[in-house]
VEXZATOR-938494 format. One line per field, with one value per residue (C-alpha): residue number from 1; x, y, z. Coordinates in steps of 0.25 Angstrom, whole numbers, plus 5000, padded with zeros to 4 digits. Example, Ala and Ser with C-alpha at 12.3 -4.5 7.8 and 13.67 -1.06 7.14 Angstrom:
<lumfis>
num: c(1_2)
east: c(5049_5055)
north: c(4982_4996)
up: c(5031_5029)
</lumfis>
This chain:
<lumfis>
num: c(1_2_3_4_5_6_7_8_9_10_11_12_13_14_15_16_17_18_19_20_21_22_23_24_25_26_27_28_29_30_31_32_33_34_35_36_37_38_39_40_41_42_43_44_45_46_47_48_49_50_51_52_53_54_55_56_57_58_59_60_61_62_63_64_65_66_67_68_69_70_71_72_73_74_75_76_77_78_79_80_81_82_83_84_85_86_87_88_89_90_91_92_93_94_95_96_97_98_99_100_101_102_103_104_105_106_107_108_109_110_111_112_113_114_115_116_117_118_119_120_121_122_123_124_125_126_127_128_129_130_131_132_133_134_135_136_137_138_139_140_141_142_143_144_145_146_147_148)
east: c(5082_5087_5081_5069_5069_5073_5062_5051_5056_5055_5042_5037_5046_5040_5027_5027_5033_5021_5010_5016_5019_5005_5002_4999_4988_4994_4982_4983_4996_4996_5005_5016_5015_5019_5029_5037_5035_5041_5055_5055_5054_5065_5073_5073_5076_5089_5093_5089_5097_5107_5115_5108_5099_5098_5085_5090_5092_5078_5072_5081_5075_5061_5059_5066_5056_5043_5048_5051_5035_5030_5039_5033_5020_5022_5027_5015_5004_5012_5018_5006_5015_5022_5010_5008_5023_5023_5007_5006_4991_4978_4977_4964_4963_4949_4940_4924_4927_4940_4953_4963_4973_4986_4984_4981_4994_5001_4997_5000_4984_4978_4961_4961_4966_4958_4944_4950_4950_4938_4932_4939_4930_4917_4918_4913_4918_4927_4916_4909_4922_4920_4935_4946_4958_4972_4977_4990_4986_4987_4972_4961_4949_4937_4925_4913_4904_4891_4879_4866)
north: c(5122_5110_5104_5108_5106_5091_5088_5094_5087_5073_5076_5078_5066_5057_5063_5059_5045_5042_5046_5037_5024_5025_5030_5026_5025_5030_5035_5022_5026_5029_5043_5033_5026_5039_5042_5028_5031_5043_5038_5026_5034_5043_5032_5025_5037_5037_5024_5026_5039_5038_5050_5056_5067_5071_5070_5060_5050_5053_5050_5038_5031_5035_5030_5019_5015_5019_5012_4999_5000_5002_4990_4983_4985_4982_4967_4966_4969_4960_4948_4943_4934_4945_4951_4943_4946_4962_4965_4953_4948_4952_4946_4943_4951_4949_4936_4936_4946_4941_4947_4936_4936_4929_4940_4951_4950_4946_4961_4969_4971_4972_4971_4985_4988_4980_4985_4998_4996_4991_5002_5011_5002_5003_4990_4992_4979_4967_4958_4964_4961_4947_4948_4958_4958_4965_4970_4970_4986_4985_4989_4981_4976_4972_4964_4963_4952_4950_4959_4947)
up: c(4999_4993_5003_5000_4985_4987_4997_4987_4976_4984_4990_4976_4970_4981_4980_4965_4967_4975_4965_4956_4964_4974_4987_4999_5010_5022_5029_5037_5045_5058_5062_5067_5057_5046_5057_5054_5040_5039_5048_5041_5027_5033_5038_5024_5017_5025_5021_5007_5004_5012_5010_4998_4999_4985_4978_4968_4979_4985_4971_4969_4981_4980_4966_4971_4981_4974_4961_4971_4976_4963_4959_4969_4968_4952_4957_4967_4956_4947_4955_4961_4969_4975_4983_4993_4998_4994_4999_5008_5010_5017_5028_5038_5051_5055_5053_5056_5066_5073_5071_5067_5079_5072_5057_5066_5073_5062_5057_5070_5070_5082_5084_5087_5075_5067_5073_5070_5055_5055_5061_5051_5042_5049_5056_5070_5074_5068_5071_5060_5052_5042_5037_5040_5031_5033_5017_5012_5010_5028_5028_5037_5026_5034_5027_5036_5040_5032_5039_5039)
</lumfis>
């Protein structure tokens, strides 16, 4: 039963923390990808709490994570400086229709997976594309080329 009681308690603890601090878009995960997640959440829970189970220790280090990331983001609004090394920069994929061998590489992104953004985009082919650009957010942004 105790069990039980604990694990509602942090659902709902967590649950709150989140409301509070932001969410996040994880609609663009593939299955695997929640998969690793999950170990890796496991994995680091592990090391975190060591050998305490109690509730007190779960809440000590999930307010100490999401007080960190607002923390951080408080330093990126506020330290313009800081941006560039905590959200990195956008960076060009495509150019009047060509995909940018070296940046695409550089970002593990093959043709195939560009096209297939676009396509989610309505962009029937990249030489339709004027400019594609990588976000710090991970999303593909496509401008296309002027209709004469």
């Amino acid at each position: 039963m105790d069990i039980a009681i604990r694990s509602i308690v942090v659902f709902f603890f967590v649950f709150l923390l989140m409301r509070i601090v932001g969410r996040r878009e994880l609609s663009t995960l593939e299955p695997f990808d929640l998969i690793l997640l999950v170990v890796l959440g496991d994995s680091v829970q592990q090391a975190l709490t060591q050998d305490d189970y109690s509730v007190t220790g779960a809440f000590i280090v999930v307010s100490t994570i999401a007080l960190l990331q607002v923390f951080m983001s408080y330093l990126n609004f506020r330290v313009p400086r800081l941006r560039l090394l905590l959200d990195g920069e956008p960076i060009v994929i495509v150019q009047d229709g060509r995909v940018i061998e070296g940046n695409a590489r550089r970002e593990r992104l093959t043709p195939e997976d560009i096209a297939e953004a676009a396509r989610l985009q309505q962009i029937a082919s990249l030489a339709d594309v004027q400019w594609a650009v990588l976000e710090t957010s991970g999303e593909l942004t496509f401008i296309e080329k002027q209709k004469n």
